[in-house]
N, C-alpha and C positions, 0 to 999 in steps of 0.2 A: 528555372523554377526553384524555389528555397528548397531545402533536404529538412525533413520533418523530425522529429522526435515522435519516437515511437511508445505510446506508453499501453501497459493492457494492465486489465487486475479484472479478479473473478468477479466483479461487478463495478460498484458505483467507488467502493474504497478507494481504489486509486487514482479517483478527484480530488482526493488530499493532497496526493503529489502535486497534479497538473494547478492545482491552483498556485501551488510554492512555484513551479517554475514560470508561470506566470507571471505571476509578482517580481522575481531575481531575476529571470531572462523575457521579457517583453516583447523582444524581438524574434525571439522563436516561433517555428509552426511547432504546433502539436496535433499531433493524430491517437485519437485514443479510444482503442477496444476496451467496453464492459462486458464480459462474458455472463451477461444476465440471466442466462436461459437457465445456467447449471449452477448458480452460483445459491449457495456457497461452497469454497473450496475445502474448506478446513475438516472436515464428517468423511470427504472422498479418500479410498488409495491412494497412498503416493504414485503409483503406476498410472491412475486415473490424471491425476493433475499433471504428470508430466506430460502425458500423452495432450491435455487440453492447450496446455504452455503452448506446445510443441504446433498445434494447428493454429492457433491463433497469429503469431510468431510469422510461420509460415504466412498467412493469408496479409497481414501486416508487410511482408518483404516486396511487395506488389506496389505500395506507395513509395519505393525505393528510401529510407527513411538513412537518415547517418547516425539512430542511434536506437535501442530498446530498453526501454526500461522496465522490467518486473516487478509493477507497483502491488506486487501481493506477496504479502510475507508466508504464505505457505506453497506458493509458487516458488517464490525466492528459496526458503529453504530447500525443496525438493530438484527444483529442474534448472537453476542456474548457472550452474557447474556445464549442462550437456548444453546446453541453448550455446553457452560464451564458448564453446569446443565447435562448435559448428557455423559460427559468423564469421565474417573478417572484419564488422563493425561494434563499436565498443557494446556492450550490455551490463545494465545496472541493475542492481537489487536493491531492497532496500532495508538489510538488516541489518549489515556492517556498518552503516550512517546511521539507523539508530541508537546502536551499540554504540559507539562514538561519541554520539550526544549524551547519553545516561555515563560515562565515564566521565567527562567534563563536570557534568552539573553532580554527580555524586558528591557529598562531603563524608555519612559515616561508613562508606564502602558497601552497602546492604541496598542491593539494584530488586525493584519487581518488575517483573513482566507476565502482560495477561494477553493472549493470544487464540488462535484459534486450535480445536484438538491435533491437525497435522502439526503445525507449526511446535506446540510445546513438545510432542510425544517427537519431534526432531532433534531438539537439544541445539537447536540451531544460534539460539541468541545466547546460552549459557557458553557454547563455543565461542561465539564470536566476544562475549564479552571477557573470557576470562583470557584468550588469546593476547588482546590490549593490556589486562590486567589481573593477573593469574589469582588475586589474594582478594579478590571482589566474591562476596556471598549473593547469588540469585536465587530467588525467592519467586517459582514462576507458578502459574495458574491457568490453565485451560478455561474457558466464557465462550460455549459453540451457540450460547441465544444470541450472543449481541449483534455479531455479524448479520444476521434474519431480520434483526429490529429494525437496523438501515437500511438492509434493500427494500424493505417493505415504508419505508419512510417516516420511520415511530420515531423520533428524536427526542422530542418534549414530555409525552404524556406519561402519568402516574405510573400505568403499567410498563413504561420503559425502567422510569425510575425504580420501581421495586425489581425488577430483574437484575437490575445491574446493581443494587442492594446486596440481591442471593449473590448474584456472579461473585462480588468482591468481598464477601462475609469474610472468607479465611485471612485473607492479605491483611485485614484491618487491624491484627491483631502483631500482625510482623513491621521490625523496627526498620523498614526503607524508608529514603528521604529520596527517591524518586520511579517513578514506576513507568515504564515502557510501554507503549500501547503498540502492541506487537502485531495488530492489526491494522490495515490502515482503511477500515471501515471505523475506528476506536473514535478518531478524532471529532467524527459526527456528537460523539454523546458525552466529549468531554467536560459538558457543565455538570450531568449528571455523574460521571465518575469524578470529579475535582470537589464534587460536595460530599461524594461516602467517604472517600480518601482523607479529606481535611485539608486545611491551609500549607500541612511541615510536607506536603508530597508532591511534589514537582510532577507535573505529567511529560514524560518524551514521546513526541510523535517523530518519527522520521521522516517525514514531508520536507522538512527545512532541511536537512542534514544531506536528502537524496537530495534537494535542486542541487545544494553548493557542490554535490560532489558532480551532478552533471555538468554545471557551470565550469570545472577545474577542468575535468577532463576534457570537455570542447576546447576550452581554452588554451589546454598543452599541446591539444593535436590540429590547433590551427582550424579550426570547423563550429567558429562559435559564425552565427547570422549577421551578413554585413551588409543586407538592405535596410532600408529606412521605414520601408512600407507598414502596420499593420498587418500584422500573420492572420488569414483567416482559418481558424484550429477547425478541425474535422472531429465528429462524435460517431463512435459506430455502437453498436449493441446487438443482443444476440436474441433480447427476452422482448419485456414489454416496451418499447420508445417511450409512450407518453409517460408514463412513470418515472423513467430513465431523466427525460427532459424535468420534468415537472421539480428532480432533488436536483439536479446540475444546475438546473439554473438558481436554485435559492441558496446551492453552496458557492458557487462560482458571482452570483450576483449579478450575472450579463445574460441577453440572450442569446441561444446556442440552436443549433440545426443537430436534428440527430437521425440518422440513417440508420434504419432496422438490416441486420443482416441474417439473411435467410442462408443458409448451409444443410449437407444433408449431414447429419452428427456420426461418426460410427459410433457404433454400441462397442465397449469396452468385454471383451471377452472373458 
């Protein structure tokens, strides 16, 4: 049987991902936890989100998978480090691939990134990016509604759009010529951020950046898929399915099966 790739995120965000590896690797299974029930991540403890990382992770090593990826950038900032110490198969985040791409496509050196409260009060992307390039000015912004607007499946309407008006009010005024969606629920609502923002502001999603880096890595360690067949991708969730189903299938464009997962949660002490 094919070795899956393992993807989770505190809900539906990291459909972003799975649809880039989708599209780059075609041949791949994919297996992917939305932690719907608790989500969003970004308002919780770090202790709290590592601790969720940490079960999901776990309940995912049962599909015996050859890879993990933490399609949650306040995941990623917090519990990537302890997850990649405790596997003996590769695990990806998706911060450093963003960071990556916003270095590339930068011209006047002035990067923004809008993220979730864990993720900015992290420092997570100002590390990662000024690591690549020390002399790079970040310009970042905490937005804890917009995450809420896509699990609940608000993408289009007015009251998305004036949210994400407030959200971005400060940023609009700073000189970036590309901005980071440091979320990867962000990508859902990129018409309505790419219209406050204006034409001179480049949007980075790390969706594209994580495939190629999965792509690279499978490919060094000999473990890219060498059947012919159609992968049929597995959906799990934690909250509502039909909901779950109802935004997967109009992001993805296909239709999808998706398996409610019932667990008993511990309470966080």
């Amino acid at each position: 049987m094919q070795q899956a790739i393992a993807i989770l995120d505190s809900g539906v965000g990291g459909l972003t991902v799975v649809k880039e590896v989708m599209r780059q690797l075609p041949q791949e299974k994919i297996i992917y936890f939305g932690d719907t029930a608790r989500a969003p991540y970004g308002p919780r403890a770090p202790h709290e989100v590592v601790q969720y990382t940490h079960q999901i992770v776990d309940y995912l090593l049962q599909f015996q998978p050859k890879m993990v990826v933490i399609a949650c950038n306040t995941a990623t900032a917090v519990a990537l480090d302890e997850i990649r110490a405790r596997l003996s198969i590769p695990v990806v985040g998706v911060i450093h691939p963003g960071a990556r791409a916003a270095i590339k496509t930068t011209r006047n050196g002035v990067i923004g990134v809008i993220g979730t409260e864990g993720t900015i009060k992290s420092n997570a992307y100002e590390y990662a990016l000024r690591q690549i390039s020390p002399y790079v000015r970040v310009v970042s912004e905490p937005c804890p509604k917009l995450a809420s607007l896509v699990e609940s499946g608000q993408f289009y309407t007015e009251h998305t759009r004036s949210v994400v008006e407030q959200s971005l009010q400060r940023l609009k005024s700073e000189p970036m010529d590309c901005l980071i969606l440091g979320c990867t629920h962000y990508p859902f609502l990129s018409d309505a951020i790419s219209d406050v923002m204006g034409p001179d502001v480049t949007l980075i999603s790390s969706a594209d950046e994580t495939a190629r880096e999965i792509s690279t890595i499978l490919y060094h360690k000999g473990m890219l898929a060498t059947s012919n067949s159609i992968p049929i991708h597995q959906f799990l969730c934690s909250g509502d399915p039909v909901l779950f189903k109802q935004i997967a299938q109009s992001w993805l464009n296909e239709q999808i099966r998706v398996s409610p997962v019932v667990w008993q949660v511990p309470h966080i002490i």
